[in-house]
N, C-alpha and C positions, 0 to 999 in steps of 0.2 A: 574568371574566364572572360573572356573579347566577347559576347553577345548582350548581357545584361548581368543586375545584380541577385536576381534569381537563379541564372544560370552557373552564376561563379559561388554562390553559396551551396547551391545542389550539388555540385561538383566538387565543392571542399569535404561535402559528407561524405561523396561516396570515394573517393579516391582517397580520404582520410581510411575510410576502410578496409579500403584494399591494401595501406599502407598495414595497417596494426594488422592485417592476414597475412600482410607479406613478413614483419619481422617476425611472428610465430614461426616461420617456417625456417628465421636460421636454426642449424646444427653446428656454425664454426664460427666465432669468435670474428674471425677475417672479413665473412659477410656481412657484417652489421651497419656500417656503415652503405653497402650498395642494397640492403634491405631498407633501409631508413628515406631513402629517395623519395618512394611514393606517399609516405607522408611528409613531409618537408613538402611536395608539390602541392597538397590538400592543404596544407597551411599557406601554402601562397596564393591560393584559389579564395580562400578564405580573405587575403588579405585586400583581393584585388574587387571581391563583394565590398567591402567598407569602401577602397574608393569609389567604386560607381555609385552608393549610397551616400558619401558624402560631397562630392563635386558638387550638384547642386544648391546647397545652403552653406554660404557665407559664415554662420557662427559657428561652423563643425571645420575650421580652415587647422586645427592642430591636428584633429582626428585624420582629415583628411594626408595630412602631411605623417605622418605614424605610418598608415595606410601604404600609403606611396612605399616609403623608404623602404617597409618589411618586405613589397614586392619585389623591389628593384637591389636589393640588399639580397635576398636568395638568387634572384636570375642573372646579374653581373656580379655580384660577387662569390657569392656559396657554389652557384655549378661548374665555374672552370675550373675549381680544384678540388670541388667534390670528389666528380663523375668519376677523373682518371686517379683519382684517389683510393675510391671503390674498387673500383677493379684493378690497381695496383694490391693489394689487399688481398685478393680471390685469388691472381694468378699464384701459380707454382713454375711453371716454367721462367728457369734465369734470366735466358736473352731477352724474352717478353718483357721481364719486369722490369729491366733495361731501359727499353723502349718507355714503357708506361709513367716510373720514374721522372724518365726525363719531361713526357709531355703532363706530368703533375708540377715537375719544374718551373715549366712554361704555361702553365692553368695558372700556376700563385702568382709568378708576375702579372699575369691579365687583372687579376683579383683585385691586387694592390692599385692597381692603375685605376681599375672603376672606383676602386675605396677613397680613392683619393681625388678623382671626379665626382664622387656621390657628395664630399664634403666640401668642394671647392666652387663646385655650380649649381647652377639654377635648373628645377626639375619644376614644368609645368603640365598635370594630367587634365587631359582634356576627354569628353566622351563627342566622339567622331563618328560618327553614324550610330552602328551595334557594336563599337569597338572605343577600350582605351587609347589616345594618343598619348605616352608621354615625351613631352617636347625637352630637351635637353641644353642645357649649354656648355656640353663637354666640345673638346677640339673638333671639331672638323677633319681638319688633316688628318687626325687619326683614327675618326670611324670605323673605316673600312678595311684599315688594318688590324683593329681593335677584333672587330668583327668575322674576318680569316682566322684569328689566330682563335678565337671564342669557338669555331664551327672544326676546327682544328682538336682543339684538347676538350671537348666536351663529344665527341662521335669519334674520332678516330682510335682513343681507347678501348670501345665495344669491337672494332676490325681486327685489333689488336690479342686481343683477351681470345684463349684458348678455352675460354668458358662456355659451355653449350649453348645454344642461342642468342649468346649475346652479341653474336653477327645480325641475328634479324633486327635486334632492338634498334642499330646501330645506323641500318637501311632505314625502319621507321622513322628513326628519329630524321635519318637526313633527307627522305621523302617529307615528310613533314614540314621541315627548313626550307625546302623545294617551291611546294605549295606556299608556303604562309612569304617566301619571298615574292614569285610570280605575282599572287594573285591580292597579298595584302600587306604590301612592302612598308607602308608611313604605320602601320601599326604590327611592325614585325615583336616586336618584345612581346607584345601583350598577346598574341596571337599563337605567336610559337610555341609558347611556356602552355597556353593551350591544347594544342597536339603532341606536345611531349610528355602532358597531365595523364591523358589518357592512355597514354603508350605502357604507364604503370601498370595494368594485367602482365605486360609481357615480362617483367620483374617479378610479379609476385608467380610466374608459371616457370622462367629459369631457376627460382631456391626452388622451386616445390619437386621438379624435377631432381634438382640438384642433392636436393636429401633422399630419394628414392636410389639414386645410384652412391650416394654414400652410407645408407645404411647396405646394398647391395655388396661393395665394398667391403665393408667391412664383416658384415656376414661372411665372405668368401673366406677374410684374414680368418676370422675364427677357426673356420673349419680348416683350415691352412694349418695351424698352431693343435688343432687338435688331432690333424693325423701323425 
C-alpha cells in the first residue's frame, strides 16, 4: 500500500482474505478467474511491503529489485488483460462479449507493451513522503496514451458486463482513478492499485450474490422439470 510498510503488509493479510472468501464463493468454472482478483491484489500489497522494507538498505538492492517487478508486473502488466478477461468469462450475453473481447484485445496489446518496457528500461522506486514513487524510463510520448487505453480496458469492462453490480465496482474503481489522479498524480500506480485493493469486498459480495441467484435459478429449473 502508498502509506507505509505496515500498512501494505496489513493490507496484503487482509485482502488476501477476502481474496480466498471470495473464490469459495465460485459456483461456475467462468468466474474463477474475476474471483481470483482480490487475492492477486493481497499479493501485490504484499509485494509493495518488501519494497518500502527494502529501499532503505543498500545490501537488500536484488530483494528490493524482485519486489519492484512483482508490483509492477501485476499492475501494467496482469490487469489490462486480467480485468476484461474476467468478465469476458462471466458474461452470457453475445453482443457484450463482443464488446469485452475486443477490449481483452486491446488490454494484451497494453500488456505487451509494458512487458516490454518492464525489460527494456530503467525502474527507479523511491519512498516520497507516505507514498511509493516509482520513476520510469519508459517513453514519454507514450504515457498518456498508455495510460487512456489502461483506464479504458481495465473499468470500461465492469459498464459493460450485464453482471449485477459490477456497474458499481466499475464507478469505484473510476472514482478512485479520479481521486488518486487529482490529488496524488507523481505516485499514481502505487496509489491506485491501493483504492482498487480495497474495492475487493465489492467482488467478494457480487459472487456471493451471484450464487444465491444461481442456486435460486436453478431450484426454479428443478421444480420446472419436475412438474
Amino acid at each position: 500500500m502508498c502509506f507505509s510498510a505496515e500498512a501494505s503488509f496489513a493490507g496484503g493479510v487482509i485482502i488476501s482474505a477476502i481474496g480466498v472468501a471470495t473464490i469459495k464463493k465460485v459456483h461456475n468454472p467462468s468466474q474463477l478467474i474475476f474471483a481470483s482478483i482480490p487475492l492477486f491484489f493481497g499479493i501485490q500489497q504484499f509485494a509493495e511491503g518488501l519494497v518500502w522494507t527494502t529501499i532503505p538498505i543498500p545490501d537488500y538492492a536484488n530483494a528490493l529489485k524482485i519486489a519492484t517487478y512483482v508490483f509492477l508486473i501485476m499492475a501494467d502488466f496482469l490487469w489490462p488483460m486480467m480485468i476484461p478477461l474476467a468478465v469476458f468469462f462471466m458474461e452470457e450475453d453475445k453482443k457484450r462479449k463482443k464488446i469485452l473481447g475486443a477490449l481483452f484485445i486491446g488490454g494484451l496489446f497494453l500488456s505487451l507493451y509494458y512487458a516490454f518496457c518492464l525489460l527494456s528500461f530503467n525502474i527507479y522506486p523511491q519512498i516520497s513522503g507516505y507514498h511509493i514513487l516509482y520513476k520510469t524510463d519508459f517513453p514519454k510520448s507514450l504515457s498518456m496514451i498508455a495510460f487512456a487505453i489502461y483506464l479504458i480496458v481495465t473499468i470500461t469492462p465492469l459498464f459493460v458486463s450485464s453482471i449485477k453490480r459490477t456497474h458499481l465496482l466499475g464507478a469505484l474503481m473510476f472514482l478512485s482513478c479520479l481521486v488518486t489522479a487529482i490529488f496524488f498524480r507523481q505516485n499514481l500506480t502505487s496509489v491506485w492499485c491501493f483504492f482498487a485493493a480495497i474495492i475487493s469486498g465489492v467482488i467478494y459480495w457480487i459472487l456471493r450474490d451471484a450464487k444465491k441467484v444461481f442456486n435460486f435459478n436453478k431450484l426454479n429449473l428443478l421444480k420446472a422439470v419436475q412438474i
